[in-house]
C-alpha positions as a Markdown table, in Angstrom:
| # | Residue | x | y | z |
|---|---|---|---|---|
| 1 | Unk | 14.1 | -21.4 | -17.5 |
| 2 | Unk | 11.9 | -18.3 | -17.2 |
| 3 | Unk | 9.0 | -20.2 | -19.0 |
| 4 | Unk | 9.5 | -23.0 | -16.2 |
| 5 | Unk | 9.3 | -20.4 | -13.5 |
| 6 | Unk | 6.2 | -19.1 | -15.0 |
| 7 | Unk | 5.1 | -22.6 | -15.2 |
| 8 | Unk | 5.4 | -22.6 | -11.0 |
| 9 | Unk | 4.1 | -19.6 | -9.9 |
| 10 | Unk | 0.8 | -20.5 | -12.2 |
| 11 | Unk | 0.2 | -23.9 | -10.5 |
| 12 | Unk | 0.7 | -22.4 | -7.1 |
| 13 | Unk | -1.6 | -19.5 | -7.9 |
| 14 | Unk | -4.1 | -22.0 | -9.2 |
| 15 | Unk | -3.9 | -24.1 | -6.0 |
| 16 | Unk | -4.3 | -21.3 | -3.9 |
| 17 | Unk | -7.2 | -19.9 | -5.3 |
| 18 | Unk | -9.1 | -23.4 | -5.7 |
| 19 | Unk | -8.0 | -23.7 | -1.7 |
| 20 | Unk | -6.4 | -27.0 | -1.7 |
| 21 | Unk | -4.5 | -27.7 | 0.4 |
| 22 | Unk | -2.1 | -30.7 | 1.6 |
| 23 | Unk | -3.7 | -32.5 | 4.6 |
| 24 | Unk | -2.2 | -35.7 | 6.7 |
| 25 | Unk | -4.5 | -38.8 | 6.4 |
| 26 | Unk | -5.1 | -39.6 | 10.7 |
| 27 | Unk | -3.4 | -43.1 | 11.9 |
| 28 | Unk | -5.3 | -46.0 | 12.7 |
| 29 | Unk | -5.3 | -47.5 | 16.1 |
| 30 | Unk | -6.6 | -50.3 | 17.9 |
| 31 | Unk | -7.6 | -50.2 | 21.5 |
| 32 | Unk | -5.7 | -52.7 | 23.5 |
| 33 | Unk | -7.7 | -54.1 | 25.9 |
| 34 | Unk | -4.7 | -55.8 | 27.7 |
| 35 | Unk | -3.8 | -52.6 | 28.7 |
| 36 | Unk | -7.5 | -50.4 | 28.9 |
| 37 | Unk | -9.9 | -50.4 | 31.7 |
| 38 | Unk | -13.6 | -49.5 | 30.9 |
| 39 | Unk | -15.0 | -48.8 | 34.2 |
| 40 | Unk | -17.6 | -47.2 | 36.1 |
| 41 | Unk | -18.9 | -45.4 | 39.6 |
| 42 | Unk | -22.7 | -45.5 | 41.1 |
| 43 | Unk | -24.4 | -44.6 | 44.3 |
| 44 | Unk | -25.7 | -47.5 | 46.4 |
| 45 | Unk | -28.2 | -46.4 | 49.4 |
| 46 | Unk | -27.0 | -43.2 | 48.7 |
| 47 | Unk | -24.4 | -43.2 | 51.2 |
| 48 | Unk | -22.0 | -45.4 | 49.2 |
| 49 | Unk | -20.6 | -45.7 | 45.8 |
| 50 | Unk | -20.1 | -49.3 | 43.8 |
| 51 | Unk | -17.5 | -49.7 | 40.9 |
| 52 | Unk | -18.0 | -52.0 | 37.6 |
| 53 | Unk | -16.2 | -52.7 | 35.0 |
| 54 | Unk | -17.0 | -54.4 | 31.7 |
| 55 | Unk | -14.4 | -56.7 | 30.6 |
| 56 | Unk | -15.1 | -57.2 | 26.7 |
| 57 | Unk | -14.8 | -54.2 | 24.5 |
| 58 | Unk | -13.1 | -53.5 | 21.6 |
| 59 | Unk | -12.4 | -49.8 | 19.8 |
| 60 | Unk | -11.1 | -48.0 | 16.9 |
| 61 | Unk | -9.2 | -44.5 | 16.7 |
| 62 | Unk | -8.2 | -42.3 | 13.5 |
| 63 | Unk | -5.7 | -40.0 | 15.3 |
| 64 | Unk | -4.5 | -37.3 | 13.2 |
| 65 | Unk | -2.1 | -35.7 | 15.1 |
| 66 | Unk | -1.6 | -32.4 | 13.1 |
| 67 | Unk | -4.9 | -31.9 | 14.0 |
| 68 | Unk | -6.9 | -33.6 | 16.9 |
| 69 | Unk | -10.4 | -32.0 | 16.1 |
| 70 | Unk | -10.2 | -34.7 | 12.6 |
| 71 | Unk | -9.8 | -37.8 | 14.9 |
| 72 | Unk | -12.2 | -40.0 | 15.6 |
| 73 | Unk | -13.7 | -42.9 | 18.0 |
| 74 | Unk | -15.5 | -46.1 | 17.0 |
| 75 | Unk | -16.5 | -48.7 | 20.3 |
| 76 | Unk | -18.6 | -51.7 | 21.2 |
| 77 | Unk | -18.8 | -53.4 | 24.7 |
| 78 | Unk | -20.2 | -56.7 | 25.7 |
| 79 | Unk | -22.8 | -55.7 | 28.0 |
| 80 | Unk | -23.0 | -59.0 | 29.7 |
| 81 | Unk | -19.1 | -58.3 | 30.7 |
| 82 | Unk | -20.4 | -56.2 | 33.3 |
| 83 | Unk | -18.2 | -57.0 | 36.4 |
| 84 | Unk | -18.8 | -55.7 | 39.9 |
| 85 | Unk | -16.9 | -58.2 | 41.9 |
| 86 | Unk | -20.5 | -59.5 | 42.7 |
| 87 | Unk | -22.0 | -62.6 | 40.7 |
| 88 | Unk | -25.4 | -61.9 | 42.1 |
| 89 | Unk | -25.7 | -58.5 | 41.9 |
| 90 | Unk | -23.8 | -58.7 | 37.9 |
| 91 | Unk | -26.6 | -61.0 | 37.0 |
| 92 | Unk | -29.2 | -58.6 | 38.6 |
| 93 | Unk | -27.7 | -55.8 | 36.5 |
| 94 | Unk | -28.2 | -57.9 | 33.6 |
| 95 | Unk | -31.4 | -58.6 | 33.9 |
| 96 | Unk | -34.5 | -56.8 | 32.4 |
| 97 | Unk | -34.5 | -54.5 | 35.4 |
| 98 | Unk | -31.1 | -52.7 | 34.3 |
| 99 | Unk | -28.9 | -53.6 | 31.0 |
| 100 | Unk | -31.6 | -56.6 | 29.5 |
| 101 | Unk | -28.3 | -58.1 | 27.9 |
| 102 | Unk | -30.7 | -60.7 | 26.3 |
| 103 | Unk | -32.0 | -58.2 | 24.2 |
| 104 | Unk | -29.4 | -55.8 | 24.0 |
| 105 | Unk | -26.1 | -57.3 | 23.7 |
| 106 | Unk | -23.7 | -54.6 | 23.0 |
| 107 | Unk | -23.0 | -50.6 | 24.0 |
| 108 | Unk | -21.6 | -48.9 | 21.5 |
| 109 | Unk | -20.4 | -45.2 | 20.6 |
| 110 | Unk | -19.4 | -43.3 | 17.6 |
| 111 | Unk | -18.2 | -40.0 | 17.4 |
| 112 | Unk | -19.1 | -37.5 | 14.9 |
| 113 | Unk | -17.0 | -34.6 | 15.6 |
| 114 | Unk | -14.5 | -33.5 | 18.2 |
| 115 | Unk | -14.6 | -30.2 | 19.4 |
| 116 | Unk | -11.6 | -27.9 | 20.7 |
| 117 | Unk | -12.3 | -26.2 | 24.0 |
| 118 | Unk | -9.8 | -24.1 | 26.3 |
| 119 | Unk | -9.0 | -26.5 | 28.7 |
| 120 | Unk | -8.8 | -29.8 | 25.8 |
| 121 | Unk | -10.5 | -31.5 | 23.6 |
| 122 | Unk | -14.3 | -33.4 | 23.4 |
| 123 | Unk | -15.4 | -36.6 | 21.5 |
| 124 | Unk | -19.3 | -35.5 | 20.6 |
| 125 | Unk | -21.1 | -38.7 | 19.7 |
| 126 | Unk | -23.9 | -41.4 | 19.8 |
| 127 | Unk | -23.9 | -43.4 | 22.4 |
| 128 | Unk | -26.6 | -46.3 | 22.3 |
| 129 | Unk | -27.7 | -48.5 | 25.0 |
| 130 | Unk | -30.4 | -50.5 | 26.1 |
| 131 | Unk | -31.9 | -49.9 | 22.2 |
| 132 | Unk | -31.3 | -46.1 | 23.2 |
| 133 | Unk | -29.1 | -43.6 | 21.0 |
| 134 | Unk | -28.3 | -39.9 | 22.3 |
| 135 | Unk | -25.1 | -37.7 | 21.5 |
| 136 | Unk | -23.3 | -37.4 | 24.5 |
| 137 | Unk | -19.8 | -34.8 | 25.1 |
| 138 | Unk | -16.6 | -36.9 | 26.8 |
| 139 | Unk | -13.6 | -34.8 | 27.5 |
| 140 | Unk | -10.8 | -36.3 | 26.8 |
| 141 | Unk | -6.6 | -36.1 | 26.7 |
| 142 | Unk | -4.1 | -37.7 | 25.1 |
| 143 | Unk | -1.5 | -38.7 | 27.4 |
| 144 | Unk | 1.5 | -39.3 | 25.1 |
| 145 | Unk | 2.7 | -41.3 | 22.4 |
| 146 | Unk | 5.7 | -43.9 | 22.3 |
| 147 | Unk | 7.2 | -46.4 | 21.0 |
| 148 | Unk | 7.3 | -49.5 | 22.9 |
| 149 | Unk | 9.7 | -52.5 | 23.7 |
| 150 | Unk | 8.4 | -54.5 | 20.6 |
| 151 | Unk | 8.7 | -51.6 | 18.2 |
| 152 | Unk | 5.1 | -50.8 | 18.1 |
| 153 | Unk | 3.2 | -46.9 | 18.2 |
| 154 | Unk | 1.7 | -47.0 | 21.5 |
| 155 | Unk | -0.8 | -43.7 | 22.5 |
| 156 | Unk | -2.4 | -43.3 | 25.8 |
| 157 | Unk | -5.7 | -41.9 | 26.4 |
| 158 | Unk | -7.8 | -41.3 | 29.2 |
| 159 | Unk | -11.6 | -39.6 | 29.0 |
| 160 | Unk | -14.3 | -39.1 | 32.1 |
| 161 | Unk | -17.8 | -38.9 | 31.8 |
| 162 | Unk | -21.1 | -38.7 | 33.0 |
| 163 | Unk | -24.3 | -39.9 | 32.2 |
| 164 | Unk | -27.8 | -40.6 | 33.4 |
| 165 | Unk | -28.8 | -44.1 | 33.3 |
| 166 | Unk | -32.8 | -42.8 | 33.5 |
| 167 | Unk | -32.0 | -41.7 | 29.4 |
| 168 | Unk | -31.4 | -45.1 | 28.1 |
| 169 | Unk | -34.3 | -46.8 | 29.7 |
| 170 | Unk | -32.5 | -47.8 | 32.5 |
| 171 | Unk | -35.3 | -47.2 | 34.9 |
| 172 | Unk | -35.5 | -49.4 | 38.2 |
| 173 | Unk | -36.1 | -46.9 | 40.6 |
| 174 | Unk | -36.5 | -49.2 | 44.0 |
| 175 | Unk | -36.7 | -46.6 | 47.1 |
| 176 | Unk | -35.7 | -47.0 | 50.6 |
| 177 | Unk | -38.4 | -45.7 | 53.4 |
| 178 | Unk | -36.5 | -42.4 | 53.2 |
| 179 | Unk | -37.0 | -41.9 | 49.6 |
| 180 | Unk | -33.6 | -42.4 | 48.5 |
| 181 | Unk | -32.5 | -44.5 | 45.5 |
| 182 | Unk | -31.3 | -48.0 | 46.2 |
| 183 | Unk | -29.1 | -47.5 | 42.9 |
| 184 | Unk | -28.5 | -43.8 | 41.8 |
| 185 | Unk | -29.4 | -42.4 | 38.2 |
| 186 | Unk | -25.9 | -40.8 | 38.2 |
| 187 | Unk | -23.4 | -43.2 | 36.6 |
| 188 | Unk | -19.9 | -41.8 | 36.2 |
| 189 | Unk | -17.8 | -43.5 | 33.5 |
| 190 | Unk | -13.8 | -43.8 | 33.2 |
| 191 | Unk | -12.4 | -44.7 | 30.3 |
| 192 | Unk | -8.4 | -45.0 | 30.7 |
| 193 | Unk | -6.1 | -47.3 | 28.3 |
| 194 | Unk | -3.9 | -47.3 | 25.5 |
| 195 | Unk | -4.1 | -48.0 | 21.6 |
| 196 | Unk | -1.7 | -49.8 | 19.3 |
| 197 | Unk | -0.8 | -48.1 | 16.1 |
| 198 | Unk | -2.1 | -50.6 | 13.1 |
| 199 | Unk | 0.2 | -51.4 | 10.2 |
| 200 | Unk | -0.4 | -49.6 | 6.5 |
C-alpha cells in the first residue's frame, strides 16, 4: 500500500513538473444559415444608409467553452448572394466596379486567435475579398447555449464590425457636385445567428 502511494505522488510530481496538464478538446459547430443573417450597412449620397445582405454562406466554429480564447471561426460567402432588395443595383455591385463576382466568387475569413478584452472577447483573423487578404478584429458575444426542441446543442452568436471597402480594392469612388461619395467607404457588417452542435 505505501509503495502504491509512493507510486502516486511520483506520477503527479512528474506531471507537474513536465506541465501537462488536462485540457477539453472545443465542440464543433455548424452555422445554421436557416436561422443566421449575414448583413450589412453603407452610406448612399451621404445622407442615407442602404442595407444588404448575402444569402449563401456557410461557417464553422470550434467552441471550447472552458476557455473561449481556444475557439475558432472558419467562413465563406457567395459573393454573388449579395441582396439589397434592388436587382439593378445587386447586379451593379457585382460588377467589376464593386465585388467582380466573376472573378472573385467567394469572401471568406479565418481566425487565428481570439483575444480577451474587458468588455468580451475578439475573433483576430484574415479576411479576404476581392483577391484581398488583411487581419481584421470583430468583437463578438456569445449569447447562450440550449438545447432545442429536436434535441440538438444550439449556441447563439452575434459579432459587429467595421471595415473599409477602399482596403480590398473596392474602389469606385463616383462623386456628387458637392464632393460627397455616391457610395461611402465605410461598410458596417452584422453578423447575428446561431450554430448547431455537430455529432462525434
Amino acid at each position: 500500500m505505501q509503495l502504491m502511494k509512493r507510486f502516486q505522488v511520483m506520477v503527479v510530481a512528474l506531471v507537474t513538473l513536465s506541465g501537462v496538464s488536462v485540457t477539453f478538446a472545443a465542440d464543433t459547430y455548424k452555422v445554421d444559415t436557416t436561422h443566421t443573417d449575414v448583413g450589412f450597412t453603407v452610406r448612399h449620397l451621404v445622407i442615407n444608409k442602404v442595407r444588404g445582405k448575402f444569402n449563401e454562406f456557410s461557417g464553422t466554429i470550434l467552441f471550447d467553452e472552458k476557455d473561449i480564447t481556444k475557439s475558432s471561426l472558419k467562413g465563406t460567402i457567395r459573393v454573388g448572394s449579395i441582396d439589397t432588395d434592388h436587382p439593378k443595383r445587386d447586379k451593379h455591385l457585382r460588377s467589376p466596379d464593386f465585388f467582380d463576382a466573376e472573378n472573385h466568387k467567394e469572401i471568406t475569413f479565418a481566425s487565428t486567435r481570439v483575444d480577451k478584452e474587458d468588455d468580451g472577447y475578439v475573433l483576430v483573423g484574415n479576411l479576404t475579398m476581392r483577391g484581398t487578404s488583411k487581419e481584421i478584429r470583430v468583437p463578438f458575444e456569445i449569447t447562450g447555449k440550449i438545447i432545442d426542441p429536436w434535441k440538438r446543442t444550439v449556441i447563439g452568436f452575434e459579432a459587429t464590425l467595421r471595415i473599409n471597402r477602399q482596403d480590398f480594392g473596392i474602389s469606385y469612388s463616383k462623386t456628387m457636385d458637392n464632393g460627397g461619395l455616391v457610395v461611402g467607404n465605410t461598410v458596417n457588417i452584422e453578423l447575428v445567428g446561431e450554430a448547431i452542435k455537430q455529432a462525434g
